[in-house]
N, C-alpha and C positions, 0 to 999 in steps of 0.2 A: 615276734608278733607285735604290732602298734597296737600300743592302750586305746580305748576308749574315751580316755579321759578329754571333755573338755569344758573349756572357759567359760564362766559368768557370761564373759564378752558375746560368748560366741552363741548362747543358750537364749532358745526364743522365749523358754518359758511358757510352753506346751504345755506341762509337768506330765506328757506320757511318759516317760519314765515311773513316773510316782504311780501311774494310775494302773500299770500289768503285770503280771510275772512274767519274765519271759527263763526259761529254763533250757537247756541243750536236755536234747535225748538222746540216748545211748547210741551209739552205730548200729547195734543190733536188733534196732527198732524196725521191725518191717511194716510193708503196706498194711497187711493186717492190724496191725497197730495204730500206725497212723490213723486207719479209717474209723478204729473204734474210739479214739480221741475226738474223731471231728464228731461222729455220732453221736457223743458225749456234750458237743459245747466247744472242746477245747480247739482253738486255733491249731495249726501245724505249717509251721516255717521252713520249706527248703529251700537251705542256703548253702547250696554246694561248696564242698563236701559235709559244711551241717547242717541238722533239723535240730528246731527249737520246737518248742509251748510256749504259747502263751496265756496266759489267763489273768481276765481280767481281776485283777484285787486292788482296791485304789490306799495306798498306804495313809495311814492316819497321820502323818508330818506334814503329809502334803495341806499348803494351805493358801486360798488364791492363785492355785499352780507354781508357785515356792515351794523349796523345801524350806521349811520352821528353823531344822539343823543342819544346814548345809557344812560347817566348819567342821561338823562332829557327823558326819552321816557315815554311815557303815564304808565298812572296805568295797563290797558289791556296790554300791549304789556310786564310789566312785570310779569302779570301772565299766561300768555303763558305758554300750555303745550309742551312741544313737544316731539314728537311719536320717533324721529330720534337719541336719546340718548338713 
């Protein structure tokens, strides 16, 4: 599977990344589920063969859509996909 990972270069500096959670949900998630997330708030991503969440929660590093710790940022945060490249 290709990383997520990419470049300063290539980063518009959106910071959606910084600003949602995005989560994978189980296989075993059915529509019943799903529906009761959306009912809830929560986003629901089908990205064949996965569903994710997303929820909005804007990280407190983020700052002027920078991360503050980009050098030292978690392991998740540097395999980030992002859709916007």
């Amino acid at each position: 599977m290709e990383s997520g990972y990419i470049s300063m270069k290539k980063c518009k500096q959106c910071g959606d990344c910084c600003k949602n959670l995005i989560l994978p949900l189980t296989q075993y998630a059915n529509d019943d589920v799903k529906k009761w997330l959306e009912y809830h708030g929560v986003e629901v991503i089908d990205k064949n063969p996965f569903t994710y969440i997303k929820i909005p929660l804007k990280c407190s590093k983020l700052v002027n859509n920078k991360c503050s710790i980009y050098d030292t940022r978690p392991e998740t945060c540097r395999e980030y996909f992002c859709e916007n490249l």
